[in-house]
PLY file of the C-alpha trace (Angstrom):
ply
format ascii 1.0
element vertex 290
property float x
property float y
property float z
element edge 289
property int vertex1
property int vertex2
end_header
57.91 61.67 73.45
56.60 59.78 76.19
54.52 57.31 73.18
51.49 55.17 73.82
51.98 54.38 77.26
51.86 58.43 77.80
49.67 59.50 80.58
46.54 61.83 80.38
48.24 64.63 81.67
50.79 65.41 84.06
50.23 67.73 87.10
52.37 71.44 86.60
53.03 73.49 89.68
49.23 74.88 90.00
47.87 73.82 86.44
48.68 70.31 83.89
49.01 70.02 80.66
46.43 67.94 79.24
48.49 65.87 76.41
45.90 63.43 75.23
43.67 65.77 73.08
46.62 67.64 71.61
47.82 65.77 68.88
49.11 67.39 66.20
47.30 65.75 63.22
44.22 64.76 65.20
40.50 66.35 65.77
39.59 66.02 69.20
35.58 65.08 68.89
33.35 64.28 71.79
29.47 64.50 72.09
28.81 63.71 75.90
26.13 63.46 78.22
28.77 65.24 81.17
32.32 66.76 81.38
35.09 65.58 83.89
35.33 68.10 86.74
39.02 69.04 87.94
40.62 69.32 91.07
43.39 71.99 89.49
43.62 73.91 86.07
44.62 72.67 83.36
45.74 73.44 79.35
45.80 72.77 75.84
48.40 73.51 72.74
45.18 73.32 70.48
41.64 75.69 70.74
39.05 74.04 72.19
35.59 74.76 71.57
32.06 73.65 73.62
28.74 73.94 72.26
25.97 73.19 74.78
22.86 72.12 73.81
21.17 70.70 76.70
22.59 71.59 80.53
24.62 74.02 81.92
28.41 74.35 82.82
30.37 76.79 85.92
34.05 76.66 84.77
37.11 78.72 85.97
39.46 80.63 83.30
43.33 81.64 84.40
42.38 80.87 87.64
40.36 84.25 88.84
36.83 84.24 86.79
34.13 82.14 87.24
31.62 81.84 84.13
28.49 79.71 83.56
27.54 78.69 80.14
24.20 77.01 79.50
21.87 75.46 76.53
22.89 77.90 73.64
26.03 78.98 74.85
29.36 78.36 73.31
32.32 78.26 75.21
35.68 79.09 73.48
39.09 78.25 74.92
42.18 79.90 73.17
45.46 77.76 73.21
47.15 78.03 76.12
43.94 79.38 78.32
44.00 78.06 81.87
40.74 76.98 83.05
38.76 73.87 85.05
35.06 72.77 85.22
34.02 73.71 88.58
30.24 71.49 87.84
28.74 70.11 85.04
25.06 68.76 84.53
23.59 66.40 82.96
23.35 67.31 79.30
24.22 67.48 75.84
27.58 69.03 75.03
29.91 68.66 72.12
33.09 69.23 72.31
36.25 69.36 69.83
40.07 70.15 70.06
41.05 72.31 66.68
44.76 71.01 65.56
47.12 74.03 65.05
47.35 73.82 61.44
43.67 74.61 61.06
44.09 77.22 63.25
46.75 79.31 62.00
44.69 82.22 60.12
43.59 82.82 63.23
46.61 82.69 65.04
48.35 84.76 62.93
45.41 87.44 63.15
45.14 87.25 66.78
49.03 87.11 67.23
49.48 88.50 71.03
46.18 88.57 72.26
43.61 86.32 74.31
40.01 86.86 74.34
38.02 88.24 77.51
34.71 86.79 76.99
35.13 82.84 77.25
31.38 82.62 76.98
29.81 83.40 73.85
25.55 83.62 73.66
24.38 81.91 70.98
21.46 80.06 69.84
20.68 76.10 69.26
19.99 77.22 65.74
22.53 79.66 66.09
25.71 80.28 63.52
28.45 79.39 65.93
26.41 76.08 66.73
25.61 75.57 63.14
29.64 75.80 61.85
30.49 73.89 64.78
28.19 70.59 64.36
28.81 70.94 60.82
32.64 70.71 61.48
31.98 68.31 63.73
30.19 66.13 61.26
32.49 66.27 58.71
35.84 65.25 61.41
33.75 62.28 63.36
34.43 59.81 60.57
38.05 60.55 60.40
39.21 62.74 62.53
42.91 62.23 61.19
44.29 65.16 59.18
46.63 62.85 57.10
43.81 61.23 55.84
41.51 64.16 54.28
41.98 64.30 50.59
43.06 67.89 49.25
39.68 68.84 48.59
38.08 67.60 51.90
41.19 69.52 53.69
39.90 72.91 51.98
36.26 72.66 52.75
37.33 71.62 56.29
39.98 74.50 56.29
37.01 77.13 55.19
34.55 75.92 57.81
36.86 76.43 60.96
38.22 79.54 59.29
34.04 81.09 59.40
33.57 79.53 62.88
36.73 81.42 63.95
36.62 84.69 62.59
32.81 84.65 63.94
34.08 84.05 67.20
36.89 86.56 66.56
34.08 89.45 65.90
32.27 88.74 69.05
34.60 88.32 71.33
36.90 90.95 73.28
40.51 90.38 72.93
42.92 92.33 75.08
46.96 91.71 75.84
48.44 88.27 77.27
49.41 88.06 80.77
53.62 88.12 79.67
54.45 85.52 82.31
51.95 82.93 82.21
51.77 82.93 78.24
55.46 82.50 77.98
55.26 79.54 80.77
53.31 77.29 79.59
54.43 76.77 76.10
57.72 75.97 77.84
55.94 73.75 80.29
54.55 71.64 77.58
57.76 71.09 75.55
59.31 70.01 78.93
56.23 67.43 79.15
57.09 66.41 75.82
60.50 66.19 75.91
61.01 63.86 78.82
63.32 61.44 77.13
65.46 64.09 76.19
68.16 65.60 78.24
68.68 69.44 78.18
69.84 71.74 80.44
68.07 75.07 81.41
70.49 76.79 79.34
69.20 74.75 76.70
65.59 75.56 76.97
66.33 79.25 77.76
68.06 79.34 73.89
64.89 77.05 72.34
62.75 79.94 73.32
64.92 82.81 72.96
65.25 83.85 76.71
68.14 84.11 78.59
68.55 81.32 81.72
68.61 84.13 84.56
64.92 85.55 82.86
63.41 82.07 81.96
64.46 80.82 85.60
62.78 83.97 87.43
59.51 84.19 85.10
59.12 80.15 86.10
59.66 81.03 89.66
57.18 83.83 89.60
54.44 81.82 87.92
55.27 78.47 90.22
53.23 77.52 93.63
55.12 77.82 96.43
57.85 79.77 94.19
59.41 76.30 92.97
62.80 76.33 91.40
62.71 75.31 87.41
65.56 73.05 87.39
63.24 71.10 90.47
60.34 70.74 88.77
61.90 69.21 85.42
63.70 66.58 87.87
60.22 65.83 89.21
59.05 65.16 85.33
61.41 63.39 84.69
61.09 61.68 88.01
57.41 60.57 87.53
58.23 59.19 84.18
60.85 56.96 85.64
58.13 55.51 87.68
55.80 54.83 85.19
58.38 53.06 83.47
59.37 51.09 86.64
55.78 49.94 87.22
55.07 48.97 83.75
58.27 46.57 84.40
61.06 48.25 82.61
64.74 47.71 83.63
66.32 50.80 85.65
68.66 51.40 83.13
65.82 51.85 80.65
63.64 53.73 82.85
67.04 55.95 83.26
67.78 56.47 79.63
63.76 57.32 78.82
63.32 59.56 81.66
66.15 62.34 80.40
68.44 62.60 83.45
71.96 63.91 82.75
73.91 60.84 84.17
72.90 57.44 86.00
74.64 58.61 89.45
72.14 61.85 89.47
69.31 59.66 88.28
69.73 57.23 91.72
70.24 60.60 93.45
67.16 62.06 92.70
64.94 59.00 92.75
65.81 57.72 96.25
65.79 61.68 98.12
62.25 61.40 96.53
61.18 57.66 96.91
63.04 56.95 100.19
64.06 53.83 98.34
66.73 53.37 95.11
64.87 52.95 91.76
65.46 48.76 91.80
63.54 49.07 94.99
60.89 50.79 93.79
60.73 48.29 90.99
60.28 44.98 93.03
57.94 46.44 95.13
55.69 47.37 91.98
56.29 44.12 90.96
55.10 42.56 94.05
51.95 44.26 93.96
51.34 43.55 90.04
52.01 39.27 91.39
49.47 40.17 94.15
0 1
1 2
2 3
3 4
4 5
5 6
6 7
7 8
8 9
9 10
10 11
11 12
12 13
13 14
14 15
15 16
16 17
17 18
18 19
19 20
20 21
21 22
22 23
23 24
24 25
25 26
26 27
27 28
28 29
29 30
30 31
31 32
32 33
33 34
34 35
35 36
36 37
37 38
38 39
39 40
40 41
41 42
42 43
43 44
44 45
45 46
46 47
47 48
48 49
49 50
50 51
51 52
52 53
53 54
54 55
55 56
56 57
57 58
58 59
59 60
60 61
61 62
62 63
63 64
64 65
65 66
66 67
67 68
68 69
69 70
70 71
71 72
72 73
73 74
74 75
75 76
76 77
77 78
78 79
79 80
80 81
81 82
82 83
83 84
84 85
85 86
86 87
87 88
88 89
89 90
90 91
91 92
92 93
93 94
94 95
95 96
96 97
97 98
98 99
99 100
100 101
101 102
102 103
103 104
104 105
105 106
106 107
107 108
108 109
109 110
110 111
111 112
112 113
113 114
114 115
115 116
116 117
117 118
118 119
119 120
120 121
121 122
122 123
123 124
124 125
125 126
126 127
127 128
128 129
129 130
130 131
131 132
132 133
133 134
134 135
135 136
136 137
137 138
138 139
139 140
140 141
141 142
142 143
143 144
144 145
145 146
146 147
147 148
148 149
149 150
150 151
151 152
152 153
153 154
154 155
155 156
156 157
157 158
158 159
159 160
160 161
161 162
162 163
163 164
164 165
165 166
166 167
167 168
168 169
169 170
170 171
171 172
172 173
173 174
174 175
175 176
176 177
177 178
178 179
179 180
180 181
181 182
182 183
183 184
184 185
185 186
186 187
187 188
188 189
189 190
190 191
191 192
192 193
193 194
194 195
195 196
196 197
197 198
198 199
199 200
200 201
201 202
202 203
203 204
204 205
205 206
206 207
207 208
208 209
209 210
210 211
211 212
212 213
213 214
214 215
215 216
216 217
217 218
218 219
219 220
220 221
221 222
222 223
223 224
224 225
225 226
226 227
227 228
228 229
229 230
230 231
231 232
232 233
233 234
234 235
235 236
236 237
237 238
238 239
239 240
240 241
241 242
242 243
243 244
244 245
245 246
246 247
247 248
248 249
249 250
250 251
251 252
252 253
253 254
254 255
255 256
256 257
257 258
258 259
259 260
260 261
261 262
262 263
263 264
264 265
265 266
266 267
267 268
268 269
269 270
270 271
271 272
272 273
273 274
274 275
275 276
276 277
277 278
278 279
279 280
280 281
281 282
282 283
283 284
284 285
285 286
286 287
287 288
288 289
């Protein structure tokens, strides 16, 4: 795991995986005046859920439709569920990140599917809005899971588990697209795994594929058609230079960054960098004095 010093996200091919409001154990809980707009798609592990009450939002979902949600809409993003905000106005918008193990009645109910209608009409007084903000009060405190006594942790549980199967009946479900839903799980685990060395035979087992199908469903999905074993060098290649500029040795930035040997490692960085990976250091190092 890449730890405290991980980055927001990390760019995939033609989408990122946004880490930072995925943790396992963790609510997600914002109420904002605005959302970030992005330049590319990007993804969660966990649901995520908007409620606006004020403003309006144009976002993209799995990179085709265009939707726009405004005061009294609720916007529901399944896990995995490309999508980007195209603009967002000035408003009042709440939004939360649902860990897994809340989740997982409704996981196991929806099993294969994805919903069609990201955009769900509600009303400010509304049930969706009124099991959200009341799930939302209850989290903002403490948003950590750990920390919910038994009985808290069932209440909680029985909220999200009304909110969900409300949003279950009104939304239209239909089948997954195959490659793209069996992508980016994979493309997460390589995000997390960075400090880990495994070979694409290695993944292709994790996930019960074989190497030949995991490496042509990757190439299908990829921009440009990029090769899979290229784009986990160029993971594992931007997390050696976030090491480097933070100041670590190359021999730690080596042995975090999951590259099979230190010869391939120096490979690698300087066909990239144009320079060897001590190079690259010092000059980081120069600007950091500067």
């Amino acid at each position: 795991m890449w730890g405290e010093n991980m980055p927001k996200s990390v760019f995939l091919i033609n989408s990122y995986y946004e880490a930072y409001r995925d943790a396992p154990n963790e609510f997600f809980v914002r109420h904002l005046t605005s959302l970030n707009l992005a330049s590319r798609s990007h993804f969660h592990k966990n649901i995520e859920i908007i409620c606006i009450k004020e403003g309006c939002i144009e976002l993209e979902v799995e990179q085709k439709n265009t939707y726009t949600a405004c005061a009294g809409d609720l916007i529901f993003l399944d896990e995995w569920t490309l999508h980007k905000i195209l603009r967002c106005d000035e408003g009042d918008y709440l939004l939360m990140a649902i860990p897994n193990a809340y989740s997982k009645q409704f996981r196991e109910k929806r099993k294969n599917r994805t919903y069609t209608n990201f955009v769900l009409k509600d009303n400010l007084h509304g049930l969706l809005f009124a099991l959200t903000f009341s799930i939302y009060e209850y989290v903002r405190g403490d948003s950590s899971v750990s920390r919910h006594t038994e009985e808290e942790t069932y209440c909680l549980q029985q909220s999200i588990n009304a909110l969900l199967a409300e949003i279950y009946m009104r939304a239209g479900f239909t089948d997954k697209d195959r490659t793209v839903h069996e992508i980016l799980p994979i493309l997460a685990y390589i995000f997390d795994h960075t400090d880990t060395y495994f070979t694409i035979k290695d993944l292709a087992h994790r996930f019960g594929f074989t190497p030949r199908h995991l490496s042509g469903s990757f190439k299908e999905f990829a921009e440009n058609r990029t090769e899979l074993k290229d784009y986990i060098d160029t993971v594992r290649l931007e997390r050696a230079k976030t090491l480097l500029k933070q100041g670590e040795s190359v021999n730690d930035a080596f042995e975090q960054s999951g590259f099979g040997s230190l010869r391939s490692f120096h490979r690698i960085f300087q066909e990239s960098e144009g320079v060897t990976p001590g190079m690259y250091r010092k000059m980081h190092a120069n600007k950091t004095a500067q």
